[in-house]
C-alpha positions as CSV (number, residue, x, y, z in Angstrom):
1,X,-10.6,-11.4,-73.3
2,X,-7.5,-12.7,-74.9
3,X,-6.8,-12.9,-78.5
4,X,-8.6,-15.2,-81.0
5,X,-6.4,-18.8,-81.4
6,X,-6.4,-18.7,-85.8
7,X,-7.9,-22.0,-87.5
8,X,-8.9,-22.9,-90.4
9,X,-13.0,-23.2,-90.3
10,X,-15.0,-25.2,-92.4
11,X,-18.0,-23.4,-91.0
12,X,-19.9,-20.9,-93.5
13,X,-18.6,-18.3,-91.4
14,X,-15.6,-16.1,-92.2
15,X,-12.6,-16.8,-90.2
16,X,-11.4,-14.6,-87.4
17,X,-8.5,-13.2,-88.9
18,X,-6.7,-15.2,-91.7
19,X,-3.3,-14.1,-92.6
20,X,-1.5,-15.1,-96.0
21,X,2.2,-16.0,-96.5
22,X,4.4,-17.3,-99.0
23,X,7.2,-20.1,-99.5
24,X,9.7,-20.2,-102.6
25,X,9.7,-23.5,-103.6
26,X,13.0,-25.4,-102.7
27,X,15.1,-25.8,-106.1
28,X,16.3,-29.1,-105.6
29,X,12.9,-30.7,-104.9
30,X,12.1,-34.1,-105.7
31,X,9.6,-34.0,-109.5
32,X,6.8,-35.9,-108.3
33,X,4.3,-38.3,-110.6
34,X,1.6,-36.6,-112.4
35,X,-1.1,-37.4,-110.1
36,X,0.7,-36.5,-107.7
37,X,1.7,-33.2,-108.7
38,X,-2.2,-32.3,-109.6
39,X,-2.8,-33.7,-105.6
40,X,-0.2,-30.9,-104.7
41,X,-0.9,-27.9,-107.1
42,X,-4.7,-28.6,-105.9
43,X,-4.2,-27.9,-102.5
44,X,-1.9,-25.3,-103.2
45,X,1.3,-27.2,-102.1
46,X,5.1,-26.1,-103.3
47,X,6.6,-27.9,-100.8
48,X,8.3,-31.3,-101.2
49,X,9.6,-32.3,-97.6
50,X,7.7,-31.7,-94.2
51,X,10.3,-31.5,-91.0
52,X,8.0,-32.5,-88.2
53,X,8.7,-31.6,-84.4
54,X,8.2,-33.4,-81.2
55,X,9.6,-34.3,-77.9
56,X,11.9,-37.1,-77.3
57,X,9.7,-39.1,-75.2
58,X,8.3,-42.2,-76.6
59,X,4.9,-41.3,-76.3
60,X,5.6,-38.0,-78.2
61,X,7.5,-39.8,-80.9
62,X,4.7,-42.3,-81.0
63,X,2.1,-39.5,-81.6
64,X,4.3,-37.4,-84.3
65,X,4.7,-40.8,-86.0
66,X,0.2,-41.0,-85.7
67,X,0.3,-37.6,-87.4
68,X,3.2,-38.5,-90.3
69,X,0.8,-41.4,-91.2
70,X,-2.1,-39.2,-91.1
71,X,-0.3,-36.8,-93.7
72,X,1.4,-39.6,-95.7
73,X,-2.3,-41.3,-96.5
74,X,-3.6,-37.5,-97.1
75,X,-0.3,-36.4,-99.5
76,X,1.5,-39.0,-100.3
77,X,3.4,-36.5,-102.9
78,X,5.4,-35.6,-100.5
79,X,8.3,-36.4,-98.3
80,X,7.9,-36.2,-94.2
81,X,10.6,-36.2,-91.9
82,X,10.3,-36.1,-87.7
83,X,12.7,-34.9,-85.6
84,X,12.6,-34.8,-81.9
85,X,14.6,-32.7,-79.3
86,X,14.1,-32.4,-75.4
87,X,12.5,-29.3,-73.3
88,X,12.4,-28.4,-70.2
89,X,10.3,-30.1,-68.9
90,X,12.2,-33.7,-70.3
91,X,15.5,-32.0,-69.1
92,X,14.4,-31.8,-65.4
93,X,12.4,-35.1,-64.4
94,X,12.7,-34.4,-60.3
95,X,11.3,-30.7,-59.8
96,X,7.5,-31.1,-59.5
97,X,5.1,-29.9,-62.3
98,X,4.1,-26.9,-60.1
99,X,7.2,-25.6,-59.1
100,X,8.3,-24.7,-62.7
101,X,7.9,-21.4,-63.5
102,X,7.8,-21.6,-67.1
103,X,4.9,-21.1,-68.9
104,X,5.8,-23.3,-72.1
105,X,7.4,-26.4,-70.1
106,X,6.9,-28.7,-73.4
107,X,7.0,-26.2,-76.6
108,X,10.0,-23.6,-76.0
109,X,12.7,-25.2,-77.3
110,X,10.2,-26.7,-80.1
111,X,8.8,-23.3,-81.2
112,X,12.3,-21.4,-81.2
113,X,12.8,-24.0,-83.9
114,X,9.4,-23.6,-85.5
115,X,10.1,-20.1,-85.4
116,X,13.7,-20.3,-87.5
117,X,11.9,-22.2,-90.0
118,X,14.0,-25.8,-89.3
119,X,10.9,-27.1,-88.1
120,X,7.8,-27.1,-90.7
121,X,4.9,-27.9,-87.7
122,X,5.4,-29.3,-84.7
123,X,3.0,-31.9,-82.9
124,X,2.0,-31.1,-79.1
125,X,-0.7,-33.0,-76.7
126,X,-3.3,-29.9,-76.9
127,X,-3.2,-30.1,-73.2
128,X,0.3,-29.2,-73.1
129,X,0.1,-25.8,-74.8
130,X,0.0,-22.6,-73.0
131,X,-3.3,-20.7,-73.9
132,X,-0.9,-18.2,-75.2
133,X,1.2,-18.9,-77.7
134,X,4.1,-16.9,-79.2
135,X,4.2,-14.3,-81.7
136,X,3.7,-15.9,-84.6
137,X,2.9,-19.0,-83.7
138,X,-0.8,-21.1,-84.0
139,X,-2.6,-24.0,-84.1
140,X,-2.5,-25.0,-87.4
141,X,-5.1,-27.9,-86.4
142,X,-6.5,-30.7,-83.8
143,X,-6.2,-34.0,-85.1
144,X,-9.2,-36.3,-83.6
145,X,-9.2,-37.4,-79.9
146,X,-8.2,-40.1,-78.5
147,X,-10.0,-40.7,-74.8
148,X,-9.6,-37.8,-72.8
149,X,-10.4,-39.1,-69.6
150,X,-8.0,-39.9,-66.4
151,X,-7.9,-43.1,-65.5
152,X,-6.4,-45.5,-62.3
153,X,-3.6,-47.2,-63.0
154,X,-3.2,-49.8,-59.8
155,X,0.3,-51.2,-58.8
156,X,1.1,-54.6,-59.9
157,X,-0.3,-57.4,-57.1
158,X,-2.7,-55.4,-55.7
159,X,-6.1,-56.5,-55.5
160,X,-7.4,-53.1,-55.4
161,X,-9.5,-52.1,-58.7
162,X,-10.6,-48.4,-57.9
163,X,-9.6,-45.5,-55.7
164,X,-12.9,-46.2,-53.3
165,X,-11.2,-49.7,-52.3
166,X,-7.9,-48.3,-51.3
167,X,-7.6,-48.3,-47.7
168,X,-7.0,-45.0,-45.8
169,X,-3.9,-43.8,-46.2
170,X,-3.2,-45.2,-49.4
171,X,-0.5,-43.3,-51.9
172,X,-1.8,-41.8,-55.0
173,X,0.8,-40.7,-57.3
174,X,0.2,-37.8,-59.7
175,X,2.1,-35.1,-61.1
176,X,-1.2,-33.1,-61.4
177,X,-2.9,-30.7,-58.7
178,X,-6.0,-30.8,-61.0
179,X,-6.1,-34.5,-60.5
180,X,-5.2,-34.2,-56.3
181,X,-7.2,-31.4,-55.7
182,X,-10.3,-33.3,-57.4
183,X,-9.6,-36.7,-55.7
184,X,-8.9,-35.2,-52.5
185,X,-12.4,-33.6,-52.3
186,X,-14.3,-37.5,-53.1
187,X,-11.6,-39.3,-51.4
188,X,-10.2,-37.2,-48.4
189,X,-8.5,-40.3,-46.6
190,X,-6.2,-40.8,-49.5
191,X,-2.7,-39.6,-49.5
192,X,-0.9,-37.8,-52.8
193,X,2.5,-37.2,-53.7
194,X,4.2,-36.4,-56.8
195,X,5.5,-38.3,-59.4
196,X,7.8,-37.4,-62.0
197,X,9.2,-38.9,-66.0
198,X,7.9,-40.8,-68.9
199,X,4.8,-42.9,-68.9
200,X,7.4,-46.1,-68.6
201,X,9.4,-44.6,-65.6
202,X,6.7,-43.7,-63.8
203,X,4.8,-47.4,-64.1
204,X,8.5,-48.5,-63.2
205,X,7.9,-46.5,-59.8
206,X,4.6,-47.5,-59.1
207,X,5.6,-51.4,-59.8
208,X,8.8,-51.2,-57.8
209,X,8.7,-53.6,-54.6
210,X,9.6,-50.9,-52.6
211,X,8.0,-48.3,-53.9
212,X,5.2,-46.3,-51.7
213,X,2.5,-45.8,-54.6
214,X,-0.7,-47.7,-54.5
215,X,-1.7,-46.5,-57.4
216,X,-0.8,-43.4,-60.5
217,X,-4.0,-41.3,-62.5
218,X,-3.0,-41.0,-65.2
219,X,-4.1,-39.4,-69.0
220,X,-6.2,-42.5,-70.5
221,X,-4.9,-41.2,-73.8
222,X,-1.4,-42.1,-73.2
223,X,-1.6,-45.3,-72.0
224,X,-3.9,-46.3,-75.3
225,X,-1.3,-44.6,-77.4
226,X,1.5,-46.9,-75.7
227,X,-0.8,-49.7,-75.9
228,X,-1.1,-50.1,-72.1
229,X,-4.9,-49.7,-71.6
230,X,-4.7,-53.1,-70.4
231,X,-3.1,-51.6,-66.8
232,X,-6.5,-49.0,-66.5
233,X,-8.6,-50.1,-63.8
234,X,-10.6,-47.4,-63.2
235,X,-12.0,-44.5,-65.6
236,X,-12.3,-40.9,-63.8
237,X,-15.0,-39.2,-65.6
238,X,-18.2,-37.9,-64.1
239,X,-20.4,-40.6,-65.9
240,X,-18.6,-43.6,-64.1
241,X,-19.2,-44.5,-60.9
242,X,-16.8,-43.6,-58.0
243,X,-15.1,-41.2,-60.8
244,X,-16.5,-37.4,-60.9
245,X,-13.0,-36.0,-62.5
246,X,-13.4,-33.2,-65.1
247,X,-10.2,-33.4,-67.3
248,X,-7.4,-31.1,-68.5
249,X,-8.0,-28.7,-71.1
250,X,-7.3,-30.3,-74.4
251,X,-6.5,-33.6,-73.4
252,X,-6.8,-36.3,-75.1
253,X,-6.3,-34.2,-78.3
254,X,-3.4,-33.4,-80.5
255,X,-2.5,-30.0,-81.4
256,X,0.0,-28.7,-84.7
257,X,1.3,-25.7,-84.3
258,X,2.6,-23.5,-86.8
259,X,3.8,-20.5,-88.2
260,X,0.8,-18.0,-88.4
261,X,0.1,-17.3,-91.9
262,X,1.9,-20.4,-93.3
263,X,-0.7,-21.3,-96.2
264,X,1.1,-24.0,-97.5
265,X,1.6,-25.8,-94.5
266,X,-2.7,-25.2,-93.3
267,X,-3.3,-26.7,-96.7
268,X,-1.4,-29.7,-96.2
269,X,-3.1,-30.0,-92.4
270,X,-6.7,-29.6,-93.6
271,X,-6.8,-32.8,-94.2
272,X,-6.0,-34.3,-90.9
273,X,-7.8,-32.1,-89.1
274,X,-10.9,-33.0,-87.2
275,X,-13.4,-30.1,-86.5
276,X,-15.6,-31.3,-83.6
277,X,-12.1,-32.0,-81.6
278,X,-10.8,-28.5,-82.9
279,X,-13.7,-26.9,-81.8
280,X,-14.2,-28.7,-78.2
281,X,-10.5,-27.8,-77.9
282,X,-11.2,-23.6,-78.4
283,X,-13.9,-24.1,-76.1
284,X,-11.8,-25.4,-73.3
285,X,-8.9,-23.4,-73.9
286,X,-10.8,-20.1,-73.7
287,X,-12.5,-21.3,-70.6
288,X,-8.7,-21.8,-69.0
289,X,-7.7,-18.4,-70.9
290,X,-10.3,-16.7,-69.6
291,X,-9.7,-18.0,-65.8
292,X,-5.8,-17.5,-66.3
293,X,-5.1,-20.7,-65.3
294,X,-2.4,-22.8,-66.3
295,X,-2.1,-27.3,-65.9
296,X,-1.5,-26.4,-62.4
297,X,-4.1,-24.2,-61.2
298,X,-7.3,-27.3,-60.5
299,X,-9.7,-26.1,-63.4
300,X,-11.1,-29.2,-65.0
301,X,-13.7,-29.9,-67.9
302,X,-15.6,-32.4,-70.0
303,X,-17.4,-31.2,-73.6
304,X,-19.7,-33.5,-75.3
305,X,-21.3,-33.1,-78.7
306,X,-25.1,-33.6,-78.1
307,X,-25.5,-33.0,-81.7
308,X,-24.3,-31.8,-84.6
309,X,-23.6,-27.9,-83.5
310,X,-24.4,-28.3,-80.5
311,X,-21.5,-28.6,-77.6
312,X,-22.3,-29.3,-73.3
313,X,-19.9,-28.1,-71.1
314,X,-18.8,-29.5,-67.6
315,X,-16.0,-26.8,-66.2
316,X,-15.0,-27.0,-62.1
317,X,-12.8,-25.0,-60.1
318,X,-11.4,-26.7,-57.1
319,X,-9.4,-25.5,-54.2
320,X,-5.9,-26.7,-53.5
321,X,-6.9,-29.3,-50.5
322,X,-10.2,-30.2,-52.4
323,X,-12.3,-28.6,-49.8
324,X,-14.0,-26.0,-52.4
325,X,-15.6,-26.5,-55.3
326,X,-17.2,-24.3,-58.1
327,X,-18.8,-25.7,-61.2
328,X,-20.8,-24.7,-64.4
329,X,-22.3,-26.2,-67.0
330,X,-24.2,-24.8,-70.4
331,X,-25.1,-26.0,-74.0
332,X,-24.4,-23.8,-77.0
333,X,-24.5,-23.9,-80.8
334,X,-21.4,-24.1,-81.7
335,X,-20.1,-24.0,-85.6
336,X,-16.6,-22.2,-85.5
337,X,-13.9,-20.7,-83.7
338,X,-15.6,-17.2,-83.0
339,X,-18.3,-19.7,-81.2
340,X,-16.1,-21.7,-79.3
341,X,-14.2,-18.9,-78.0
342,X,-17.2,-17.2,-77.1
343,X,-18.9,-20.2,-75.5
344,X,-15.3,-20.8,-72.8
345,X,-15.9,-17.2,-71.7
346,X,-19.3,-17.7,-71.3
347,X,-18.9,-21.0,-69.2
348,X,-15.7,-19.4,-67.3
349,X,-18.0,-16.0,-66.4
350,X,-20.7,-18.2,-64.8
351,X,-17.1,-19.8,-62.4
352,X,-16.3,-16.3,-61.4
353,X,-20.1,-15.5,-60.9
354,X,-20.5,-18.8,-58.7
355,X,-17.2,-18.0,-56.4
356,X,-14.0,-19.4,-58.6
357,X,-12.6,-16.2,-58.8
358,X,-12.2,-16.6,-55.0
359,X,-10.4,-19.8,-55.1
360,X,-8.0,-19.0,-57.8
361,X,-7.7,-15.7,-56.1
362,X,-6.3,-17.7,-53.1
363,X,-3.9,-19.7,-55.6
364,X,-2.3,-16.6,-57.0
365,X,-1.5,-15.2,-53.4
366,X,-0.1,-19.2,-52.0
367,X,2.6,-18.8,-54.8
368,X,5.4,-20.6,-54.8
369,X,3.5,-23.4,-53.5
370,X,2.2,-23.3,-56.8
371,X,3.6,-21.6,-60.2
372,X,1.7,-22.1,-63.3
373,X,3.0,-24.5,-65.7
374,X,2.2,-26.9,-68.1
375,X,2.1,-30.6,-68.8
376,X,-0.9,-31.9,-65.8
């Protein structure tokens, strides 16, 4: 199994395999107030300024600007500063999703500059992030999350509120073959093609007079982040009728990464972070790590906390043309990272025991059709 993700726990347990760095403290830094110097020196913060990454988009800016309020309430000592730069995968808004064959479609450019130290953290969608992250990189933490289910989105006009009343033959548009491949196998009569660019430019295409799209699924998350849940017509999830989706890993959630062993920076982020999210998220994660599946390989999920401790997991495997399915589910105590790592293998190794080795098998060997990427 692949190498332990670093967080900070607040179980009782030890953490996997905390590292400890330093930062001099800049010379020209701002004095701050009293108080707020005791707020600092108690959390064992030198720093003065945060330079926060992100993507250009507007729902990434939106979401680093979530995070900067988070941290401003948390230390308002300090100064925060967000700066945002495009990746691949905002460069090239035509190639489909599954054709890239980057592995880090939303964080390269970000992490080189993480890694240089012009960056300080750098805020992703969880979902986003390749299981693997770069040397020297990790998740510093996972903020709460927001709704992680997909959801309908239906074209302007149309009376249509869900995917059962879409006549046959009707266009779905999504960028995701998790989302196709699931749909296809409730709703085979239902077309799909891919749509590409921001949340805005592709409600632009599905509102267009000519466009062909009856309708987009898309990440409920976003469109409450850009306040446009008013355009969701139908939820996805397995607990609404005429839904039965499983979700990408991590979505919903937002992720910092950071440099690995930066203890001034995890100080600063304890406060924000949210443990039950940061735990679901591991879990998930190691379930995809496990499988070696990337956003476009059709491995869906759905975690719930039943209780305190105590996490249920939903996990599919689906074919390509939605014709094969494989899923698992379990409940586990769950109280820190160790667990949550342990608990995704554990779900992922009752896939492969039930037959999902065989699909994704049959995925690996249909390359190019599909290279794994990121960003479903």
């Amino acid at each position: 199994m692949a190498t332990h993700e670093q967080l900070e726990s607040t179980s009782s347990r030890p953490p996997l395999d905390p590292t400890v760095s330093s930062h001099e403290t800049p010379s020209n830094a701002a004095a701050p107030s009293a108080g707020q110097k005791r707020s600092s020196d108690e959390a064992g913060i030198t720093k003065s300024k945060i330079t926060i990454g992100t993507r250009r988009s507007a729902l990434a800016i939106i979401q680093a600007e979530q995070v900067k309020k988070m941290l401003e309430e948390a230390h308002p000592e300090l100064e925060y500063e967000i700066r945002a730069m495009a990746t691949m995968g905002d460069k090239n808004q035509i190639t489909p999703l599954h054709d890239f064959g980057a592995k880090s479609l939303w964080t390269f450019e970000l992490e080189a500059q993480l890694l240089e130290g012009n960056l300080d953290l750098i805020v992703h969608c969880l979902k986003d992030m390749p299981t693997q992250l770069p040397a020297k990189c990790t998740i510093g933490c996972i903020t709460k999350r927001e709704d992680p289910r997909d959801a309908v989105v239906m074209k302007k006009g149309l009376e249509y509120k869900t995917l059962a009343d879409l006549p046959a033959g009707s266009i779905v548009g999504t960028s995701s073959v998790r989302r196709s491949a699931q749909v296809k196998s409730h709703y085979p009569q239902l077309k799909f093609k891919d749509v590409r660019g921001n949340l805005g430019t592709r409600l632009s295409k599905l509102d267009a007079e000519d466009g062909e799209y009856s309708c987009l699924i898309l990440a409920a998350a976003g469109l409450l982040r850009m306040d446009l849940g008013g355009r969701i017509t139908q939820y996805l999830d397995s607990k609404t009728p005429g839904g039965g989706l499983l979700y990408a890993v991590g979505q919903g959630a937002l992720a910092i990464e950071i440099r690995e062993g930066d203890e001034k920076v995890i100080n600063i982020l304890n406060a924000v972070m949210d443990e039950d999210t940061m735990l679901a998220g591991l879990a998930e994660r190691s379930l995809m790590r496990t499988l070696e599946g990337g956003c476009s390989v059709p491995i869906g999920v759905e975690t719930t906390w039943i209780e305190k401790g105590k996490l249920f997991m939903k996990a599919v495997v689906v074919s390509l043309d939605g014709t094969e399915t494989v899923g698992a589910e379990s409940l586990a105590e769950v109280l820190d990272a160790k667990d949550a790592d342990e608990f995704g293998w554990k779900v992922a190794q009752e896939l492969v025991e039930k037959g999902a080795a065989t699909i994704l098998k049959a995925i690996n060997l249909n390359r190019p059709l599909i290279e794994e990427g990121n960003g479903a």
